[in-house]
ROSE-4610 file (N, C-alpha, C; in Angstrom, 1 decimal, always signed):
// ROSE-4610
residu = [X/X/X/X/X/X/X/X/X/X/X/X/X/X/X/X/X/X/X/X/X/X/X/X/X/X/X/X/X/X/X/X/X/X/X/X/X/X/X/X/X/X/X/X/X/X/X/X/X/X/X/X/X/X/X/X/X/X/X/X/X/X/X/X/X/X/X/X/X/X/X/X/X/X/X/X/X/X/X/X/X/X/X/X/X/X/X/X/X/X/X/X/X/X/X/X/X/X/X/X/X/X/X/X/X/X/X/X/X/X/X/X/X/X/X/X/X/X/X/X/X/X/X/X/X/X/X/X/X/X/X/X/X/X/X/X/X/X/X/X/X/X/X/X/X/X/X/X/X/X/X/X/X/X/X/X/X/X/X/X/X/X/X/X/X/X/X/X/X/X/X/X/X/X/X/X/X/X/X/X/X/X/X/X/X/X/X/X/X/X/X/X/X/X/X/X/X/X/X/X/X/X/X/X/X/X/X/X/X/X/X/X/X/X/X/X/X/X/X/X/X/X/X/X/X/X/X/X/X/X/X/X/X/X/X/X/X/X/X/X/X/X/X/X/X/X/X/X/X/X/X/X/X/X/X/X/X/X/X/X/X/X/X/X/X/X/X/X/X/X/X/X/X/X/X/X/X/X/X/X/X/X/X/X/X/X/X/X/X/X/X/X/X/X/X/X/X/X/X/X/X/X/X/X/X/X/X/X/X/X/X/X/X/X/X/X/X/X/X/X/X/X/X/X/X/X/X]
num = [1/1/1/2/2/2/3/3/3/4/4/4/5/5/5/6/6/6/7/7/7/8/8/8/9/9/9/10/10/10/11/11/11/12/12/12/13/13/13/14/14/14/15/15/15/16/16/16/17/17/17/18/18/18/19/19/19/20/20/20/21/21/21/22/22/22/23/23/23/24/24/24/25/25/25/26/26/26/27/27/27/28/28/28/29/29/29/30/30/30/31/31/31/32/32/32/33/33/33/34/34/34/35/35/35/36/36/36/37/37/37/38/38/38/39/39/39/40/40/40/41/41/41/42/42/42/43/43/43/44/44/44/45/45/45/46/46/46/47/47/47/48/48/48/49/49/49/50/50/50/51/51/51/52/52/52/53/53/53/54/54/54/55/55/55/56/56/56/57/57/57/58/58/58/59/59/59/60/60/60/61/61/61/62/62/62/63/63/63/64/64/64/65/65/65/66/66/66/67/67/67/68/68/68/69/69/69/70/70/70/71/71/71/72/72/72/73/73/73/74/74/74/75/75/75/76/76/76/77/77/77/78/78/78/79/79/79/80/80/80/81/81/81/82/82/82/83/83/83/84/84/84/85/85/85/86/86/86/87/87/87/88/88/88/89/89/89/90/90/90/91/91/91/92/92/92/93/93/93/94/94/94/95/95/95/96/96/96/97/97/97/98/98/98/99/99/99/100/100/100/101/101/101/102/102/102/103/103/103/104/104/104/105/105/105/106/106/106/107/107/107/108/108/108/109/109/109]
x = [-12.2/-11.6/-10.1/-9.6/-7.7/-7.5/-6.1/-5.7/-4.4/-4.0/-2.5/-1.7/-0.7/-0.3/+0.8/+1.2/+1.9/+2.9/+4.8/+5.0/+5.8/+6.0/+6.6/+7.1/+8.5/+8.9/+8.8/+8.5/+8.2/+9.8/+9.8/+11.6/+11.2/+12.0/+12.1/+12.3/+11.1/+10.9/+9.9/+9.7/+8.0/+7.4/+8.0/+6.7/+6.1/+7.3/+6.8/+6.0/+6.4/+5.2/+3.7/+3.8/+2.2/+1.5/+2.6/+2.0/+1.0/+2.1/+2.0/+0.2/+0.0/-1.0/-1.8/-1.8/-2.9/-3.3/-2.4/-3.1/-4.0/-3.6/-3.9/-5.9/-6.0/-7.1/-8.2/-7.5/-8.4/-8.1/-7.9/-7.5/-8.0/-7.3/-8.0/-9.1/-10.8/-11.5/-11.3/-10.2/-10.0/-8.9/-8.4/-7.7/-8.4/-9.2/-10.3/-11.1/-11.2/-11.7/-11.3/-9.7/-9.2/-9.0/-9.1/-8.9/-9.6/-10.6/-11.7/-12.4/-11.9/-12.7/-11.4/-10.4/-9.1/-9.5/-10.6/-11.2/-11.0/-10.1/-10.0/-11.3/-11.2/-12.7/-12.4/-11.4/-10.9/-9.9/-9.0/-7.4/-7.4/-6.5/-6.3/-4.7/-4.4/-2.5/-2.7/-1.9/-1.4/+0.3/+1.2/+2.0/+2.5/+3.8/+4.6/+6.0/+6.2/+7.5/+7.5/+8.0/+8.4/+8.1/+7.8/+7.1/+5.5/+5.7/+3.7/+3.5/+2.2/+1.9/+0.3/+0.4/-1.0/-1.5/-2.8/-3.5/-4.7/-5.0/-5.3/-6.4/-7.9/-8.7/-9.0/-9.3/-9.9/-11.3/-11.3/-12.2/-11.2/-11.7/-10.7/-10.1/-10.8/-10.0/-9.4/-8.7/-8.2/-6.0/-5.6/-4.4/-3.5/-2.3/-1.8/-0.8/-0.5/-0.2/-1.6/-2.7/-3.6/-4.4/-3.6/-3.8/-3.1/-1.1/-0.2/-0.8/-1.1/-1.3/-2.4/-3.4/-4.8/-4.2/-3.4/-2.4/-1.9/-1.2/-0.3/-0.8/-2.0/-2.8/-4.3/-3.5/-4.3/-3.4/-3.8/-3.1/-3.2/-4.4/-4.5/-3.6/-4.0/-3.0/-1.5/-0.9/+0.4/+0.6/+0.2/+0.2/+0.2/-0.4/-0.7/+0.4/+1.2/+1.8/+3.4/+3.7/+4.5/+4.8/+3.5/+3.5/+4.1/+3.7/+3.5/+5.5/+5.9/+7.4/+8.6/+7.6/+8.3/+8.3/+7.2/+7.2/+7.6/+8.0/+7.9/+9.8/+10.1/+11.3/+11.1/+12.4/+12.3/+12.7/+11.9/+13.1/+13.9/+15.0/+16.4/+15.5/+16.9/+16.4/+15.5/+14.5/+14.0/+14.1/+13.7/+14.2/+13.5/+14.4/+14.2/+13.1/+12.4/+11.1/+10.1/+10.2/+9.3/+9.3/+7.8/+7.5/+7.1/+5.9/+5.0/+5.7/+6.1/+6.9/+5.6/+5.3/+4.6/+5.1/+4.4/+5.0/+4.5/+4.8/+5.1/+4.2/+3.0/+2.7/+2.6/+3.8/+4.2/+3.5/+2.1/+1.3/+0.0/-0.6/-2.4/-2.8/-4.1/-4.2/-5.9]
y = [+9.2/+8.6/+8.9/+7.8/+7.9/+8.5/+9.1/+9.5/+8.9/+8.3/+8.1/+7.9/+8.9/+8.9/+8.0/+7.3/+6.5/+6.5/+6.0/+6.4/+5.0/+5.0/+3.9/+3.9/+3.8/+4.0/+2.6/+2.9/+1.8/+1.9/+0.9/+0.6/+1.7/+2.3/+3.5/+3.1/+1.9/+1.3/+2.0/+2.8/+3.0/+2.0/+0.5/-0.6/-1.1/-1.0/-1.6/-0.9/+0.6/+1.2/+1.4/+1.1/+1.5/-0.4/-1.4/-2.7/-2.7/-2.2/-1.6/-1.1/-0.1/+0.4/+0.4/-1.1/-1.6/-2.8/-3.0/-4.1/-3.1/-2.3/-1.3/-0.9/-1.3/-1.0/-1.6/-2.7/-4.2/-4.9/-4.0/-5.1/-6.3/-7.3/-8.5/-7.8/-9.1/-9.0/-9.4/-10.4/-11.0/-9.9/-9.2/-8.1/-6.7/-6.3/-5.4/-5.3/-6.2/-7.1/-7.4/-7.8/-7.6/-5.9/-5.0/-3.9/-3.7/-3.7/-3.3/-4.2/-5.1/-6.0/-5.4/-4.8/-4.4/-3.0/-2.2/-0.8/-0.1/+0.0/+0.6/+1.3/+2.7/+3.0/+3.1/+3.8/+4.6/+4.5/+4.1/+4.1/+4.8/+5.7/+6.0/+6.3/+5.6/+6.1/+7.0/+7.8/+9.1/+8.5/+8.8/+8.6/+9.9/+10.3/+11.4/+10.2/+10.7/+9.7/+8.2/+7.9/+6.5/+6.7/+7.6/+7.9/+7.9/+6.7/+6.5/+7.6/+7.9/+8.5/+7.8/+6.8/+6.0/+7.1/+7.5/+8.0/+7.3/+6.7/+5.6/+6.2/+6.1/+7.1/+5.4/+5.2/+4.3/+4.4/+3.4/+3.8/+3.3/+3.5/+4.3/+2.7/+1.7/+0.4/+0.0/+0.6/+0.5/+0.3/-0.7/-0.7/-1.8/-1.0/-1.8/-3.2/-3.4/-4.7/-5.7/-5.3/-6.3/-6.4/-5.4/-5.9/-6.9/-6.6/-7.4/-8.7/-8.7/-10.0/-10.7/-10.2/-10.2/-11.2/-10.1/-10.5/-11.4/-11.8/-12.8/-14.3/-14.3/-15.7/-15.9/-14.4/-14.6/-14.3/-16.2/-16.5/-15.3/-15.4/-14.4/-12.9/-12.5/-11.8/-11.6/-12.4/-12.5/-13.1/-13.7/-13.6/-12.3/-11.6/-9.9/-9.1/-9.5/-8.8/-8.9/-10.5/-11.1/-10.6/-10.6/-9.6/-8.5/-7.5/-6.3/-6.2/-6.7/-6.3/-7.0/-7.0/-7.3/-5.4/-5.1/-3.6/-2.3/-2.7/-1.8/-2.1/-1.2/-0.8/+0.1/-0.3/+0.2/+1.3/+2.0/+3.5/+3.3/+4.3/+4.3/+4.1/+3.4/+3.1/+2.6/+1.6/+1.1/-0.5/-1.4/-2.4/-3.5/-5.1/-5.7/-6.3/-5.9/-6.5/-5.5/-4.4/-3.2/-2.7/-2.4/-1.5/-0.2/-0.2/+1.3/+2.0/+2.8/+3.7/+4.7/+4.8/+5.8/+7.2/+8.2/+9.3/+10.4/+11.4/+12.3/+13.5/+13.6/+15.0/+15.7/+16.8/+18.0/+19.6/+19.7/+21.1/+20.2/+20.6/+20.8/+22.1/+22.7/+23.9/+23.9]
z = [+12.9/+11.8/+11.8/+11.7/+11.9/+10.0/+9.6/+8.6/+8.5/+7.2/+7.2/+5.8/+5.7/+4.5/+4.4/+3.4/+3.7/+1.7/+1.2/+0.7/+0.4/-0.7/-1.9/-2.8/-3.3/-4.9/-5.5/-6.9/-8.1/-8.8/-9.2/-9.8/-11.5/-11.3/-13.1/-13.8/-14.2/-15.6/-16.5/-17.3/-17.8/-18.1/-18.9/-18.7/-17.3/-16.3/-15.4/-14.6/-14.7/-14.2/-14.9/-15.7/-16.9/-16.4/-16.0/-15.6/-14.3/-13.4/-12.2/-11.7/-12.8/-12.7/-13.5/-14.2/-15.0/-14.0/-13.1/-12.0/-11.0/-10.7/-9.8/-10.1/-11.9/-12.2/-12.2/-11.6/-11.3/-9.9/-9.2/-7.9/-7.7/-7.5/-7.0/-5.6/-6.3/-5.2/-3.5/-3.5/-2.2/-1.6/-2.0/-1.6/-1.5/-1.8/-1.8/-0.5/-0.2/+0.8/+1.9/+2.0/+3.2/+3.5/+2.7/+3.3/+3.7/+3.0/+3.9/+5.2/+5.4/+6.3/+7.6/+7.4/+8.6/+9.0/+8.6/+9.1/+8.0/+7.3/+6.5/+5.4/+5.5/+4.9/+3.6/+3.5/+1.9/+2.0/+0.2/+0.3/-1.1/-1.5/-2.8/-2.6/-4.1/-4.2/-5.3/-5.3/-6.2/-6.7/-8.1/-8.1/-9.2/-8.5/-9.9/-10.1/-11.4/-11.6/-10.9/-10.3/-9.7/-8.1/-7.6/-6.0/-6.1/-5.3/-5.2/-3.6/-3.1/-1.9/-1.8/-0.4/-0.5/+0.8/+0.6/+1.8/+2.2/+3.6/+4.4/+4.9/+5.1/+6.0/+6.7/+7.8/+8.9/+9.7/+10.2/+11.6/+12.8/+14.0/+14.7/+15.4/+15.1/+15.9/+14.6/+13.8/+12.7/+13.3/+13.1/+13.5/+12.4/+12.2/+10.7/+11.0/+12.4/+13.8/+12.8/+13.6/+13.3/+11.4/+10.9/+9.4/+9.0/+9.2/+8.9/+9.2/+10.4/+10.7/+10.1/+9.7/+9.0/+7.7/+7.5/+5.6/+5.9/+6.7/+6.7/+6.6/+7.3/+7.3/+5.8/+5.2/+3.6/+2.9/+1.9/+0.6/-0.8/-1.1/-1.6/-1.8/-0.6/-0.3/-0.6/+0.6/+0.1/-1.5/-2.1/-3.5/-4.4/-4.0/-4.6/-4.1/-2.8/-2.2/-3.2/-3.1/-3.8/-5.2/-6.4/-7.4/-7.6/-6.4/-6.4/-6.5/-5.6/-5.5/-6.8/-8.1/-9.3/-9.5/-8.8/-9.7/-8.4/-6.9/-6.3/-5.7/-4.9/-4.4/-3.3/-2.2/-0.6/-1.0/+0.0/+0.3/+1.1/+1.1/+1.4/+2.9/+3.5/+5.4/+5.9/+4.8/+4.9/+5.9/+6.4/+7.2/+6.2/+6.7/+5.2/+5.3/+3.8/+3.9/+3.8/+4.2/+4.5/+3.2/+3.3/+1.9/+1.7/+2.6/+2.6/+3.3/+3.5/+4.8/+5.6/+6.8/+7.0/+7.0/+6.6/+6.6/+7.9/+8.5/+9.4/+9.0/+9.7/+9.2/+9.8/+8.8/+9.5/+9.6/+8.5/+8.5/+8.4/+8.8/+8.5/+8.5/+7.9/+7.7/+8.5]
């Protein structure tokens, strides 16, 4: 199983975060669904303040090349995607367009 933590800030609104993650409580089914139909076994986001942190578990022909592309030819999808960026913001050094950033892991224990 592949592992991948991955990292996102929400714009530092409190409504727009409390909105944020009242969508969050209902995902759309057709997006639910493309995750999981791209290998993806399990995804949960954690957030403090306005920094979300998603962690990604997979199976191993799991690659985020052939998700994008997966997304890109679902309406649905980009619809949800479109949404989402009323409530989210790049991180710094981000390239344009890019959202999730993958993160580096530096200790396991």
């Amino acid at each position: 199983m592949k592992k991948f933590c991955l990292a996102l800030d929400l714009i530092d609104d409190p409504e727009l975060i409390a909105e944020y993650e009242k969508y969050h409580q209902n995902v759309w089914p057709e997006v639910k669904q493309s995750i999981l139909d791209s290998g993806i076994i399990n995804m949960e986001i954690y957030r403090i303040q306005n920094r979300l942190l998603m962690i990604v578990e997979a199976d191993e022909n799991f690659s985020f090349e052939a998700k994008n592309e997966a997304d890109k030819n679902n309406l649905k999808v980009q619809e949800w995607e479109e949404l989402m960026w009323k409530f989210q913001q790049q991180l710094p050094n981000s390239k344009p367009g890019e959202k999730w950033q993958l993160m580096d892991k530096i200790f396991s224990l």
